[in-house]
Each structure stands twice: as structure tokens, then as C-alpha cells.
C-alpha positions as a printed Julia matrix, in Angstrom:
505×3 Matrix{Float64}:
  42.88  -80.55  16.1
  43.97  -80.89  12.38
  44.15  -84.82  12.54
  40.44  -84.91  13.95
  38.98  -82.03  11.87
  40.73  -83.78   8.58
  39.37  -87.18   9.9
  35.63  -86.01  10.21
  36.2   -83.26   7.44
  34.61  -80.45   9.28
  36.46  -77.49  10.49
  37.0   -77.33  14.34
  37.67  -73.97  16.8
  38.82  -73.45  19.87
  38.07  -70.11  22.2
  40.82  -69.59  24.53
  40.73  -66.65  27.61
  43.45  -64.97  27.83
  44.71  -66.78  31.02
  45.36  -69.35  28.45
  41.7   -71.57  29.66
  39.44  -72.94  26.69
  36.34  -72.12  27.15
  34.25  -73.31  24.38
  35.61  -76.34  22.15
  33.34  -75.29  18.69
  32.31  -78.11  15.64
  31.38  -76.8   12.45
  31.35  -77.77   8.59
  33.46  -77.85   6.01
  33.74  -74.15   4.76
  33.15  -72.43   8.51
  31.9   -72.49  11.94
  29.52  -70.88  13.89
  30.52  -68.92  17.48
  27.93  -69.11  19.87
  27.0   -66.51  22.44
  29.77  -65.16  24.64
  27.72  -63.86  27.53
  30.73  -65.05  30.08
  32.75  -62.76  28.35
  30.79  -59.57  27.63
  32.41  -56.2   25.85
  31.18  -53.47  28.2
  33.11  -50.73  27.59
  36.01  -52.65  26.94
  37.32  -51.91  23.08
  38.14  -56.19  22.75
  36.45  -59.03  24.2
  39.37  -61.08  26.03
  39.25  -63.91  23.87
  40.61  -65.82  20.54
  39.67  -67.81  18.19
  42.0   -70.69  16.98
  40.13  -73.1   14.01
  41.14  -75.4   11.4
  41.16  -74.92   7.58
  40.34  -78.1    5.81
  41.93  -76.65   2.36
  45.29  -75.19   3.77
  43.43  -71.6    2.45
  43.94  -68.1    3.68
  41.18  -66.55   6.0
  38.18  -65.38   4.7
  36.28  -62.8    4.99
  33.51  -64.24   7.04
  36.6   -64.87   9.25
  37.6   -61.26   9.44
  33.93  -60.25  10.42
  33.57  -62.28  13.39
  37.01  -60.52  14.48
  35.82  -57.22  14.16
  32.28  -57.54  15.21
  32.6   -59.91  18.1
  35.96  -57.29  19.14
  37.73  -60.98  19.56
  41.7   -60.14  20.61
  43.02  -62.43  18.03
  41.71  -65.02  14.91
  44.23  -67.77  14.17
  43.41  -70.06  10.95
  45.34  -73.27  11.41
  45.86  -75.07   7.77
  46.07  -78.74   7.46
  48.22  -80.94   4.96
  47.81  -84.76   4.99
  45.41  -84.03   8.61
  48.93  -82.41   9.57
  49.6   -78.2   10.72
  51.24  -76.14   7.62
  50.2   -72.37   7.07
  48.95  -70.44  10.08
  46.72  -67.59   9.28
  46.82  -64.61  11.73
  44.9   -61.62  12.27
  43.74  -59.11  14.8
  42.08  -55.75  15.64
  44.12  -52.13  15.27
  43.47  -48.73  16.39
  40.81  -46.94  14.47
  41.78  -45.44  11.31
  40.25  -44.3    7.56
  41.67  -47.94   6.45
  40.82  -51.63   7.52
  40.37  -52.32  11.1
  41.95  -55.1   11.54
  45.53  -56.01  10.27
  46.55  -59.47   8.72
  49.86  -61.3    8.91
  52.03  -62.59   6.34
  51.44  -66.56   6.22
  53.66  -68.42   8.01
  54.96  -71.69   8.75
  52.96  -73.63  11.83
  56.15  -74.69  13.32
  58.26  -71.5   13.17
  55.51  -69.04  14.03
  56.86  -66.43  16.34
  53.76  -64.19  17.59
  53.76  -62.27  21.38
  49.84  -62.58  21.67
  49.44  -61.14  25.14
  51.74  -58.4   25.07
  50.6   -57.1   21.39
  47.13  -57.51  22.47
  47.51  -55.22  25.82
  49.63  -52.17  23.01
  46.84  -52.72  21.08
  44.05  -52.1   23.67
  45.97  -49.36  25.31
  45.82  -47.79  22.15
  42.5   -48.31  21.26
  41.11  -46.87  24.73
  43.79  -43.94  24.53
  42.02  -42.95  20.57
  38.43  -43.33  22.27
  39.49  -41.7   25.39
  36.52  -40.98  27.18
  36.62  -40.19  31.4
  36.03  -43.64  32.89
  33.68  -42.04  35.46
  31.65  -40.9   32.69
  28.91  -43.35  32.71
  26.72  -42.0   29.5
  25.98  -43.64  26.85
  28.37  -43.35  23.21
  26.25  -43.2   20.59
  26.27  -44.19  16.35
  23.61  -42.33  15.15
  21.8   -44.09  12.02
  19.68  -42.61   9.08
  18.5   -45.01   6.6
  15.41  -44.31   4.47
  14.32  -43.04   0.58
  14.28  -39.65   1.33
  16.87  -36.9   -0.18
  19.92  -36.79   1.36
  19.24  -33.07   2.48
  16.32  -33.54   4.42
  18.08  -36.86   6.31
  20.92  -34.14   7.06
  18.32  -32.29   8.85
  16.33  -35.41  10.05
  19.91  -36.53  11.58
  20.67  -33.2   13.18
  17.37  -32.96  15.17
  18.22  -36.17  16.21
  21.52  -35.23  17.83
  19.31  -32.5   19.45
  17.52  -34.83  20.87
  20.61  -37.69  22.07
  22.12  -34.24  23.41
  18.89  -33.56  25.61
  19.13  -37.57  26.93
  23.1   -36.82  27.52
  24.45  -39.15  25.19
  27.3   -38.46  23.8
  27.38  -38.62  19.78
  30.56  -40.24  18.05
  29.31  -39.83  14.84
  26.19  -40.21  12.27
  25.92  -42.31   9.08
  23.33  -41.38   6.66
  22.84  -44.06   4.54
  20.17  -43.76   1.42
  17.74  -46.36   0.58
  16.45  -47.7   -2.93
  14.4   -50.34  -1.33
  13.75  -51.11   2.49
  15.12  -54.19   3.36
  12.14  -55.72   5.4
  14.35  -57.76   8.16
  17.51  -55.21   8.73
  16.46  -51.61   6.89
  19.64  -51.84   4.81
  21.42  -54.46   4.02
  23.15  -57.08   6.33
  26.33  -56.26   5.15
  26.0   -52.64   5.09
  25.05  -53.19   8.78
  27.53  -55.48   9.83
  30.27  -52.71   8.35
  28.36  -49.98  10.31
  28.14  -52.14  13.34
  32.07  -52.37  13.26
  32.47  -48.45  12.71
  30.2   -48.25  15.82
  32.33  -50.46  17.86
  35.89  -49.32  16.49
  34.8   -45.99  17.93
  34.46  -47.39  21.23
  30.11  -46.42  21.14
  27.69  -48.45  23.06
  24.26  -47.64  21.85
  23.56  -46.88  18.07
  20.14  -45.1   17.61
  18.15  -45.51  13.62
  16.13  -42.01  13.2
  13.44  -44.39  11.42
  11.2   -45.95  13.74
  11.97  -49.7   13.82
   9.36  -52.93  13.49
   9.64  -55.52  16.35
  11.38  -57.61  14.09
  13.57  -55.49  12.61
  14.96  -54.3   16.28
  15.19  -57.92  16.98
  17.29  -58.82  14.07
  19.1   -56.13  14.18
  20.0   -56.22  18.06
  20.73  -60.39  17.58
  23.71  -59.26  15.14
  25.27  -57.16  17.98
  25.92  -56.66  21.62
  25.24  -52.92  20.95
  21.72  -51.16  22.56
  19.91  -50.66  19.53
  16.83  -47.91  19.84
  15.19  -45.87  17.57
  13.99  -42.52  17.6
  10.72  -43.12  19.36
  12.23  -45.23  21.76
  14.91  -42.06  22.0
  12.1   -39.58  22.26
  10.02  -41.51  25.53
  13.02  -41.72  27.41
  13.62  -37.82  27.41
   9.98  -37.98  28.21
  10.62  -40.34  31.14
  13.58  -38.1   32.39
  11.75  -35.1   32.51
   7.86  -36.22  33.84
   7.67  -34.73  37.25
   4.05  -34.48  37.92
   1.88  -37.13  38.25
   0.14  -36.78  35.11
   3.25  -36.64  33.48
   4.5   -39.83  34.83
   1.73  -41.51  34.36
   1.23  -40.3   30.4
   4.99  -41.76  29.8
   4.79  -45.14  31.64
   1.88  -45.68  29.73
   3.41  -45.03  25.89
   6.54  -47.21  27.35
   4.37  -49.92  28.34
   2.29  -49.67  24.64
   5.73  -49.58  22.98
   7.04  -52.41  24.48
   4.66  -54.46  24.34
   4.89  -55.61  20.78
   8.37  -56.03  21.36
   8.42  -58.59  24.45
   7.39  -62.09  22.42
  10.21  -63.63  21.05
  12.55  -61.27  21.4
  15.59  -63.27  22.69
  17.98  -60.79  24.41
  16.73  -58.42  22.71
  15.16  -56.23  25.45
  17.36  -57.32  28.0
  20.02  -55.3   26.49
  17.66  -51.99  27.37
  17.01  -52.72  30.84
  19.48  -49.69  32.17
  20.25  -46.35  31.2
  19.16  -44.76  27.4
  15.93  -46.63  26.38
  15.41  -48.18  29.97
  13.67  -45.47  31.78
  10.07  -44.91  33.02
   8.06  -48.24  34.27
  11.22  -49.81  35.6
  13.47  -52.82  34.03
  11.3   -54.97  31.86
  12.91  -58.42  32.41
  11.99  -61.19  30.1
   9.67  -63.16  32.8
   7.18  -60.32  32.34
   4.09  -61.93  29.99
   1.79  -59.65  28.25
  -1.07  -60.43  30.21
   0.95  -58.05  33.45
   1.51  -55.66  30.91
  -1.45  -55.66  29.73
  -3.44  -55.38  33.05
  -0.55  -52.31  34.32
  -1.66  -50.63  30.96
  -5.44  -50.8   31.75
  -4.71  -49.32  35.49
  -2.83  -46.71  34.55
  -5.44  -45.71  31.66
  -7.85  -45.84  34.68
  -5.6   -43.31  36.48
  -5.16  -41.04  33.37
  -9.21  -41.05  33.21
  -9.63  -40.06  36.76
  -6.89  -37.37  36.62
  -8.39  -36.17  33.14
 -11.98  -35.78  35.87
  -9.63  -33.93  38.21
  -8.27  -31.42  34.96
 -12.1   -31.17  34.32
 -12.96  -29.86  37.6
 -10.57  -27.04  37.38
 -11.85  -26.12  34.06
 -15.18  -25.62  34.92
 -13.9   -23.71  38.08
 -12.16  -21.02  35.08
 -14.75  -21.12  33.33
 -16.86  -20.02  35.96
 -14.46  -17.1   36.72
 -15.17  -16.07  33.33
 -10.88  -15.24  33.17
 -10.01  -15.65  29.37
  -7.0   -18.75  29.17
  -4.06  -18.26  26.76
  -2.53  -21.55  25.74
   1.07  -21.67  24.53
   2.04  -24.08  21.91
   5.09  -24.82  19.86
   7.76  -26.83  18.78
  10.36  -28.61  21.27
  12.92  -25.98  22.3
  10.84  -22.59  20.73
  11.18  -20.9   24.16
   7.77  -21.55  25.41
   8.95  -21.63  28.97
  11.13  -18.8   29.08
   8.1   -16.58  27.69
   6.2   -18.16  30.34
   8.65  -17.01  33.34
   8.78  -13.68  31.57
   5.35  -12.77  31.16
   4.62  -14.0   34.35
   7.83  -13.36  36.5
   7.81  -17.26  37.49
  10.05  -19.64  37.75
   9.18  -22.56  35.59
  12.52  -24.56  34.98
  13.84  -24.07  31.75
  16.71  -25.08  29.36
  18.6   -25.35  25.76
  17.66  -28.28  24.51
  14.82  -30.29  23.66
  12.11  -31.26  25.69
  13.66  -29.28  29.43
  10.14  -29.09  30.55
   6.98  -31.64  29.77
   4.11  -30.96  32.75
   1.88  -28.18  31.83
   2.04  -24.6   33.83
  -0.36  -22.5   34.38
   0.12  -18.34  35.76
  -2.24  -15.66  35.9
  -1.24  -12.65  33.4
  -2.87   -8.89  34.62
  -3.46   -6.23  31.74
  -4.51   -2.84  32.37
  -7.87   -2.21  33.81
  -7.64   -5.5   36.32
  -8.03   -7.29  33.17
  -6.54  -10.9   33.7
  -5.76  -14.26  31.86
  -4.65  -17.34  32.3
  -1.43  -18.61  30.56
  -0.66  -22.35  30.04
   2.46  -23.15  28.82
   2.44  -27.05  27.3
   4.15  -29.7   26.35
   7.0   -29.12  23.39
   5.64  -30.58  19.67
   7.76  -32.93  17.76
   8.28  -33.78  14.1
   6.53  -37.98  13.71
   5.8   -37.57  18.01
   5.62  -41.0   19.09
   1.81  -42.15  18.24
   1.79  -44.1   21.77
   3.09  -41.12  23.16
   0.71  -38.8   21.74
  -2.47  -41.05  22.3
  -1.08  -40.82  26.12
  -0.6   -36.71  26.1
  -3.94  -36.08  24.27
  -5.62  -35.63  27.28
  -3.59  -32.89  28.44
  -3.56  -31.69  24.75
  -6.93  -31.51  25.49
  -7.06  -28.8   27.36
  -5.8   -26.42  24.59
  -9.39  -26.76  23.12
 -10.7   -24.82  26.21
  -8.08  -22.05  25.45
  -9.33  -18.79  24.1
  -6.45  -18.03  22.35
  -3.2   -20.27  21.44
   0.4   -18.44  20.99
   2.07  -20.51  18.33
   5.52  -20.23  19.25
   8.37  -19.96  16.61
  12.29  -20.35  16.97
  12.95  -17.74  13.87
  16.6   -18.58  14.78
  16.33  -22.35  13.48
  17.01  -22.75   9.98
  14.13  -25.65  10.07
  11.26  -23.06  11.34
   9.1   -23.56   8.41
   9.27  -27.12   8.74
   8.44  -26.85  12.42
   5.54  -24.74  11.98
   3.88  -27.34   9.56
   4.56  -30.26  12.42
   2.89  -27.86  14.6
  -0.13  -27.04  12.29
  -0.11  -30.67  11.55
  -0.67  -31.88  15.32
  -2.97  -29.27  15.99
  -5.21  -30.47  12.87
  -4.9   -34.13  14.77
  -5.88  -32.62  17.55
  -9.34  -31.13  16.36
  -8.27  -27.85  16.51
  -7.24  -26.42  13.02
  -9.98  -23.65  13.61
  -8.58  -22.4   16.65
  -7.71  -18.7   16.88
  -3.81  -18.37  17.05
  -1.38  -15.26  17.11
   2.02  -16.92  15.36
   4.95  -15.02  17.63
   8.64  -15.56  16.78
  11.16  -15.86  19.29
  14.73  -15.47  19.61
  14.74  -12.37  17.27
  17.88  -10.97  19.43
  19.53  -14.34  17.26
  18.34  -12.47  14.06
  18.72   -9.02  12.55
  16.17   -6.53  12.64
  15.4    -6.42   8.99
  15.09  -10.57   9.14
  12.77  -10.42  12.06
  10.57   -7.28  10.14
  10.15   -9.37   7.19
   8.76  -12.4    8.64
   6.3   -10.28  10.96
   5.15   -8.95   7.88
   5.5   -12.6    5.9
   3.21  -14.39   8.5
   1.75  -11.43  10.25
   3.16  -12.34  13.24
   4.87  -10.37  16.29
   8.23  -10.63  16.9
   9.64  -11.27  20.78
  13.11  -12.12  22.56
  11.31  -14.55  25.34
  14.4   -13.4   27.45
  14.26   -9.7   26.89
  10.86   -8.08  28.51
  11.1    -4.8   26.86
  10.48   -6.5   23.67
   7.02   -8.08  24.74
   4.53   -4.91  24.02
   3.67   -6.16  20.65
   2.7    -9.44  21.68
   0.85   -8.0   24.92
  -1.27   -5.88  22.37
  -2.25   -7.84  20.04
  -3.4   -10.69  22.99
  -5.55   -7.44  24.56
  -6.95   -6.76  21.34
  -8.44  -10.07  20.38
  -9.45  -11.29  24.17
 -11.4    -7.66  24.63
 -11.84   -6.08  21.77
 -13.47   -9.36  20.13
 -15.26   -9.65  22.6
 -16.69   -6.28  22.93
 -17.6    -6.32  18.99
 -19.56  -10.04  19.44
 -21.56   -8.08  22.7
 -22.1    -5.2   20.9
 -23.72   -7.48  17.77
């Protein structure tokens, strides 16, 4: 190897398995080489690849740090720089992975002589391994996903703190489980990666030093940033929309819920499925995956685009079938109450408890997406009906909201719309605006709405007094009944008193 690569005066590499079998023979220049894609020998959830790199260094020099990257982002089990004097071996340059720590992760030998280098490469290798999957222990039956979570963008650090923790909300309600977040602040965008390559490559290690599998950006990602990022890694890479539609895939069970979600999948991908490389075909399974089944790379965007127009065909002639119903209420002349809210305000649980159903319900984000409906008797066979709907989001996906605006629709037939409030969360304010915000998208910013705060058995009394009288709001524990009078009187007094007044005008 040294007489050839000193003869042509290019450096040369060799990838060897570890049953001792070369599998690639490599070519490159004079100051490096390139490693081409090792799809034969694929990390999985194994913390090193199975493979080493052995390559010439035309100037007898030390390896570099280009060198050490590959190591640690390809998770090879060894690099081995083999200097040449007069086309002849001299130093050997050695360096491998270690166990996670605050320091390097990778550990570099003292130089040494080609023809007195002593190294047990196999047996080191396994200790090391062993050691790695023992710090990132993790039940080997436990097939979800390990996630990085990324936030990279101009904003103040404070409100990415918050940004990052909703987002672990919502990798908790897709059960993934989160190894850690990097927050990472922005003076300029950079156009191709978000951040900077290096400052990615460096988080990319982190990511795979911790043994994670999927790293998720809170900012919504181009088509060509995802594919340049997802080229520089054998990571998943989604973002937060991406994050946000498969939670919405999980947890469609009616038909107009399935059908809403397939379509924003379909719309969202199909930017994304031109050029992409292996881009996609790293999210055809599990976190990012769900919905309209695997999208392998054989699918063109004319199928997509002719699946989209069907199912928009479906959504129009369910949307006929929602219309029917309303003008069968109507014709009742019963009053309808529409619950809205932000993801995980209790919506459901109020629901259940106002009505004595059994809508499912659970804590975390987005435990229930198809609309319910219950009839709610007052005094004096006085009725309504009460529609709980689907939980609002800070940035909701746009493809996902143009999908769910039909069944946001149906909020503009509502009489009167509860506006839901976790006074628990230490981000209600911000909520509410998101709220107010998609409602003002929606056409309905002149809506009448009774603001009700929830989860006041999380608060004291005192707090929960001073933002009724704050907002002029009521103040409920969804889960406690005795605590619902307030609410149910002020609901009676607009739907009949109101009403009464306009007759008696």
C-alpha cells in the first residue's frame, strides 16, 4: 500500500470487517480520501459499525482531524494512519471510539513504530462496545425510537427553552424516548444545514455517542435542508411538523380523521420525494413513517399527486355528510357548545364529565384527535349539544391545518365556544394567543367564547380567584364535578337568557 500510494502520490484506504475480509479497496488524493456509503454494514442500534479504516499518509504526518470525524461519525471500530518514508511503512497512527464522557470521544495513541506496533484490535474493540452499550443501556426489546432533540433559530434563548420543552411533550406523546436537547442560537441561518456544518457534524456525534437514533430540529426544515442534513448521517432526521403528523397518524381513528392526516402526509412529502437520495428511505418505519404507508423511492409525484386529489374528493364528500347532520341540529333548534383549546387543556376530560361519557383520554399531547359530540340537559328539559375538538398547537402544521379546516369548520355553527385553559402550565398565556390566533385564521375572531381554566385543583385558590377575575373567566377541575356550577351557569345564562333578551327586542 505505501509503495503504490507513494508511486501514484495519492493516499490509499482499505476497509476491513472484522472477520479480517476487505471490503472496499478506497483511492483518494494527496491530503485525504473519501469513504463511500456503507449500506452492507449499517449501525442500527449497534454503538460501532464493525469496520476499520487502514490508509496511507503521503507526508509521514499525524491524523487529522478530518480523520477523527469520519471515526466518530461513521461509529468506525478503529482508524489506522499508515506513514510512508522513501514509499516504505514508518509511524502508524491509531485511534478509536471510547465510552461517552464530558471529554473527546475518541482516544488517540502514542505514535509508534510500523514494525513494532503491538495493538489487540478485536478484543479492545468488543471492551469497548460492551461498554458503550452498558452506558446507553436501554432494554433491547424496547423498540422506540432515542431521540437528540435540536433547537436552532434567532430567537432568545428563553423562549427556545420553552419551544424545546413543548417539544419533548410532544416526542413523549409519540413514545420516543429523549436523551437529551441542544439549543443552539443562531446569528444567521445557514441556508443548506441551519447551523453550521461543523456545529452539526459535533452534534451529530453527541447524538450517536449517546446511542440515539432519530434527532428531531423544533424548526421546520426546507427539502433541502432535510436532505443535506440526513446525507451527513445515518440518523432519522424529522422536524417538528413531521413530529407533530405522526402523533396525528397514531391517534386518527375515525374516518375523517384518517383521511385529514394521510392527506397533510402526502402534501408534506411531496416536496421532499425529488432528489432526495436516501433521504426518505431512512423514514419508511416507525417515528415519521406513519399514516399513508412506506413511501419507497419508486413512488413519482404524479401517484402522489392523483392519491392526494382522491382523498380531497373523500374529505369533500364526508364534509356533505358533516353538513347533513348540521342542518338536522339546526332543525332541532338544540343550541351546540363547541370546546376548543390548546393540546393537553383537558378538553376531553370536561367532555366525559359534563356528559358522564367515555371519550378516551390522556396526559399528554394530542390523546384524542376525532371530534365528539354528547347531548348536555339543564334544568327545565333545556338541552345542548357539546363538541369536544381537535387539540390547538403553537405553528400547527399548515398542511395539517388546511386538512382539519373542514372539521374546524364546524365550530362556526357553534353557539357558543369554551376556550379551554391549562392555568397549571406556566406557558398559558402563550397558549391562549396560539388559540386566539387560529381561531382569527379560522374566521371566527367574533365568535362568542366563555374562557374557563382548568386544572385549578394544580393551583391555589387565591391563584385561580385572580385569574377569574384577570380574564373574567370561570374556574373548573375537568376531573372534579362539584366544581362545574360556575361554568354550567354562565353557559345557561348566555344560551337562554340571550336569547330571551334578542326575542323580547
Amino acid at each position: 500500500m505505501t509503495g503504490l500510494s507513494d508511486r501514484i502520490g495519492r493516499q490509499i484506504g482499505i476497509l476491513i470487517a472484522r472477520s479480517g475480509a476487505v471490503t472496499h479497496v478506497i483511492v483518494g488524493d494527496a491530503r485525504g480520501l473519501y469513504i463511500p456509503e456503507l449500506s452492507d454494514y449499517p449501525l442500527g442500534r449497534k454503538p460501532l459499525r464493525g469496520i476499520r479504516l487502514v490508509h496511507t499518509h503521503l507526508g509521514n504526518e499525524p491524523l487529522n482531524q478530518d480523520d477523527l470525524t469520519d471515526l466518530a461519525l461513521l461509529r468506525l471500530d478503529m482508524i489506522m494512519a499508515i506513514g510512508t518514508r522513501d514509499a516504505l511503512p514508518d509511524k502508524v497512527y491509531v485511534a478509536y471510539l471510547v465510552p461517552g464522557g464530558d471529554g473527546k470521544p475518541y482516544e488517540i495513541l502514542p505514535p509508534q513504530n510500523f514494525h513494532s506496533l503491538r495493538f489487540d484490535l478485536l478484543s479492545s474493540v468488543r471492551a469497548i462496545e460492551e461498554e458503550m452499550e452498558r452506558r446507553n443501556f436501554i432494554a433491547q426489546d424496547d423498540v422506540r425510537e432515542r431521540a437528540i432533540l435540536i433547537s436552532a433559530s434567532a430567537r432568545p434563548r428563553y423562549e427556545q427553552e420553552e419551544s424545546i420543552e413543548e417539544l419533548r411533550e410532544l416526542a413523549g406523546s409519540a413514545d420516543v424516548i429523549v436523551l437529551g436537547s441542544i439549543i443552539q442560537r443562531l446569528k444567521e441561518m445557514n441556508p443548506r444545514y441551519l447551523m453550521g456544518a461543523g456545529k452539526l457534524k459535533d452534534l451529530i456525534i453527541d447524538a450517536l455517542t449517546k446511542g440515539a437514533t432519530l434527532l428531531i430540529f423544533d424548526q421546520d426544515l426546507s427539502p433541502s435542508q432535510m436532505k443535506a442534513i440526513t446525507e451527513l448521517t445515518e440518523l432519522k432526521v424529522i422536524d417538528r411538523s413531521q413530529l407533530i403528523l405522526d402523533i396525528f397518524a397514531r391517534r386518527a381513528h375515525s374516518r375523517d380523521g384518517k383521511v385529514q392526516v394521510e392527506l397533510a402526509q402526502l402534501k408534506y412529502r411531496l416536496p421532499r420525494l425529488s432528489g432526495k437520495g436516501t433521504a426518505m428511505s431512512r423514514l419508511t418505519g416507525g417515528i415519521g413513517g406513519r399514516g399513508p404507508g412506506e413511501m419507497k423511492l419508486e413512488i413519482d409525484r404524479r401517484r402522489v399527486r392523483d392519491r392526494i386529489h382522491l382523498l380531497e374528493k373523500e374529505l369533500k364528500k364526508l364534509s356533505e355528510a358533516r353538513k347533513q347532520r348540521k342542518h338536522r341540529r339546526i332543525e332541532r333548534g338544540i343550541p351546540i357548545v363547541s370546546i376548543v383549546g390548546y393540546t393537553n387543556a383537558g378538553k376531553s376530560t370536561l367532555l366525559n364529565n359534563l356528559t358522564s361519557s367515555r371519550t378516551f383520554t390522556e396526559e399528554r399531547m394530542f390523546a384524542t384527535l376525532d371530534t365528539a359530540s354528547r347531548r348536555l340537559r339543564f334544568p327545565r328539559e333545556r338541552e345542548v349539544i357539546i363538541t369536544d375538538t381537535v387539540g390547538f398547537i403553537r405553528d400547527l402544521p399548515r398542511d395539517l391545518m388546511a386538512a382539519f379546516r373542514s372539521t374546524l369548520e364546524e365550530l362556526e355553527d357553534a353557539d357558543l365556544l369554551l376556550h379551554l385553559v391549562d392555568a397549571s402550565s406556566r406557558r398559558f398565556e402563550q397558549h391562549m394567543e396560539s388559540v386566539e390566533r387560529i381561531l382569527d385564521e379560522l374566521g371566527l375572531a367574533g365568535k362568542q367564547r366563555l374562557l374557563v381554566f382548568n386544572k385549578i385543583d394544580r393551583i391555589s385558590a387565591e391563584e385561580a380567584d385572580n385569574l377569574c377575575k384577570r380574564y373574567r373567566a370561570v374556574a373548573v377541575s375537568a376531573r372534579d364535578s362539584s366544581t362545574f356550577a360556575p361554568l354550567l351557569e354562565a353557559v345557561e345564562e348566555y344560551l337562554w337568557s340571550e336569547k330571551l333578551v334578542k326575542a323580547a327586542g
